[in-house]
N, C-alpha and C positions, 0 to 999 in steps of 0.2 A: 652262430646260435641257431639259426633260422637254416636249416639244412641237414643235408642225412650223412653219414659220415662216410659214405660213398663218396661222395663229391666232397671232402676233406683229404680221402687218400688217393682218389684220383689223382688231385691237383699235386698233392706231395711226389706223388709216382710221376707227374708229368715233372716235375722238376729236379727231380733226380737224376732226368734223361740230360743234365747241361753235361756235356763234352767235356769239363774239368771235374767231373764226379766218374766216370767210366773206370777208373783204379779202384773205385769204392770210396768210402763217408761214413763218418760218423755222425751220430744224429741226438738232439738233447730235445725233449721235450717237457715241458711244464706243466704240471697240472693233467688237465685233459688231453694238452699234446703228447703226455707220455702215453696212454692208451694206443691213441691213432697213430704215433709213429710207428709202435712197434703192428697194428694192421699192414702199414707200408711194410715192414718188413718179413711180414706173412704173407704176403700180395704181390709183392713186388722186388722179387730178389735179383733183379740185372737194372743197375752197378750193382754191385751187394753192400747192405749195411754192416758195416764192422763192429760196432761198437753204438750202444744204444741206451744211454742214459734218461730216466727217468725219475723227473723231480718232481716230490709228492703227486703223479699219477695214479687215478682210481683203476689201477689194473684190475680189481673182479666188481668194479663199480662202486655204488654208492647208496646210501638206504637211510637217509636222513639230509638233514639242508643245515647251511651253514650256521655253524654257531647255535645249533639249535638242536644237540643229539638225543632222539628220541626217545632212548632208552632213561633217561634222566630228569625229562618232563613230561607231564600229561599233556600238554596241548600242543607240545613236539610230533609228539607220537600221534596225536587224533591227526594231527597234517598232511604225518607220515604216510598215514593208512586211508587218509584220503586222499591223496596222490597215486596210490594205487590202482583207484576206481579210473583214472585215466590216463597214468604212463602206457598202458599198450596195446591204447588203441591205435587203428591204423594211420589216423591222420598226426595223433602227437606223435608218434614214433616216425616219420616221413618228414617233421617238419620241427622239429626240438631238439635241438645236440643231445641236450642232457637227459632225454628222457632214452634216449640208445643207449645210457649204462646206467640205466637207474635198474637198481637188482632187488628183488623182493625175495626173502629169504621167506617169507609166509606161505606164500603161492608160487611153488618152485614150478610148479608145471605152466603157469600162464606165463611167466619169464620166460621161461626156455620156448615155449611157441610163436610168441609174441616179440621179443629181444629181436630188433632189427640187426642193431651191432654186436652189442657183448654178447651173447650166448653163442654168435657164430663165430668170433674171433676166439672163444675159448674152447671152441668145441664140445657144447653142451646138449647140439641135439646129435650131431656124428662128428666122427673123428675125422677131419680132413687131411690127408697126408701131407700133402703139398704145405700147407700151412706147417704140419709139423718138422718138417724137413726143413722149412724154408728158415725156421726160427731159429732154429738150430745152427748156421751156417756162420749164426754172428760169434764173432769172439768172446766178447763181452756183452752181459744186461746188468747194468750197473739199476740198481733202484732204492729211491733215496726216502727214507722214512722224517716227516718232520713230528718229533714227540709231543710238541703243546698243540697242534691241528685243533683248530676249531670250527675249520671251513671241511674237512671230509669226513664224511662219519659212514663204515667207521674207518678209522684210520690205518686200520690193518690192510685194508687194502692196498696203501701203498706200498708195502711187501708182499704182494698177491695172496692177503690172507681175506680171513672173509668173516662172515657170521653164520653159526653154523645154521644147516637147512630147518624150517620148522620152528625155528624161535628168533627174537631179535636184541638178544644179549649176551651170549655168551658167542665168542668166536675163536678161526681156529687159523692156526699159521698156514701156508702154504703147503708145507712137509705133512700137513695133518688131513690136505684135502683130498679130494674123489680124483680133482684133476693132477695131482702129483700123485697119487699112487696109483694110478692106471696111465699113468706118465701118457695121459691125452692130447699134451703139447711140446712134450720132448724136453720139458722144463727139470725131470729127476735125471735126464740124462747130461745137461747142461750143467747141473749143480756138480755129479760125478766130476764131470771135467773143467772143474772149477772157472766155470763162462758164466756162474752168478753173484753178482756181489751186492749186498745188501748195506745200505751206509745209513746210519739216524744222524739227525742233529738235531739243537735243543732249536725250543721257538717255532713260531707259529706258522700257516700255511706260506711256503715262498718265501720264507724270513732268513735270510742267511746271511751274511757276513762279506764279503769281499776275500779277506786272506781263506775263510773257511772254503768258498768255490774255488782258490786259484790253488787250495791247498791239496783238495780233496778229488773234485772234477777235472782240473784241465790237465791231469796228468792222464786222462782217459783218451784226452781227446791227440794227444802225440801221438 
């Protein structure tokens, strides 16, 4: 919690170096570990990650708190927007996991200035090729939608969808965004080559089943 997500992918990247990962790995992250894996595998492409599942991960971030979506209460929202006044400044952004993918769809431009992590992992202020190359190299980006979510708002994000810029209610898929159709991340080329797979289940944040994982996820991981 207390650190920059620098030093989350560092540590992943230093341990990808074990000697029984040099064939390559596949990688599952949770929640906010789906974001930062896939950093490592922007960052850090020797071994190479194969296959990179993402369960309920804030891939374009987060603009609301848990069980609390903005858009549906007033005093959600007033919280919302005063979290704004100090998600990105320099010290919360240096010292807040959460405040590196907190995304204000109001104030698109201090995001993207200000965005330690997520703006540079999406390539919001330049296109970094390396990252886009490097993304690209996986087989699979397995991303796992949970339908009742009442801990990520909004929830679209789990399918790298967002809220559109300018307002904080209506949003838009993946396919509908600036970064899929200027294909910024190599992400409309991946879909082409069928390297995305988009899975929902019912139930709430991390809520799944046993037969549902061994059903759905670990035939990813063979």
């Amino acid at each position: 919690f207390n650190c920059t997500w620098s030093t989350h992918t560092e540590t992943e990247c230093q341990l990808a170096q074990d000697p029984k990962l040099k064939d390559g790995y596949n990688a599952m992250g949770f929640s906010q570990g789906g974001q930062f894996l896939r950093a490592v595998a922007q960052r850090c492409p020797s071994p190479p990650m194969k296959t990179l599942i993402s369960v309920g991960g804030q891939q374009q971030g987060v603009y609301g708190l848990p069980r609390c979506p903005g858009e549906s209460s007033h005093i959600c929202d007033w919280i919302r927007k005063k979290l704004n006044s100090g998600a990105y400044t320099d010290t919360v952004q240096k010292h807040l996991v959460q405040a590196q993918y907190w995304h204000d769809p109001l104030n698109d431009n201090l995001y993207k200035k200000h965005s330690l992590f997520l703006a540079d992992v999406n390539q919001e202020r330049v296109v970094n090729e390396t990252y886009k190359k490097n993304l690209q190299l996986l087989d699979k980006f397995v991303m796992v939608k949970f339908l009742q979510d009442s801990v990520v708002d909004p929830v679209d994000t789990e399918w790298f969808g967002f809220l559109k810029t300018g307002q904080a209610k209506e949003t838009e898929t993946l396919q509908e965004s600036v970064l899929y159709r200027e294909d910024r991340l190599g992400l409309a080329a991946m879909e082409a080559a069928g390297k995305l797979d988009f899975l929902a289940t019912e139930g709430d944040h991390l809520q799944f089943t046993d037969e549902w994982f061994n059903a759905k996820l670990v035939p990813y991981l063979r």
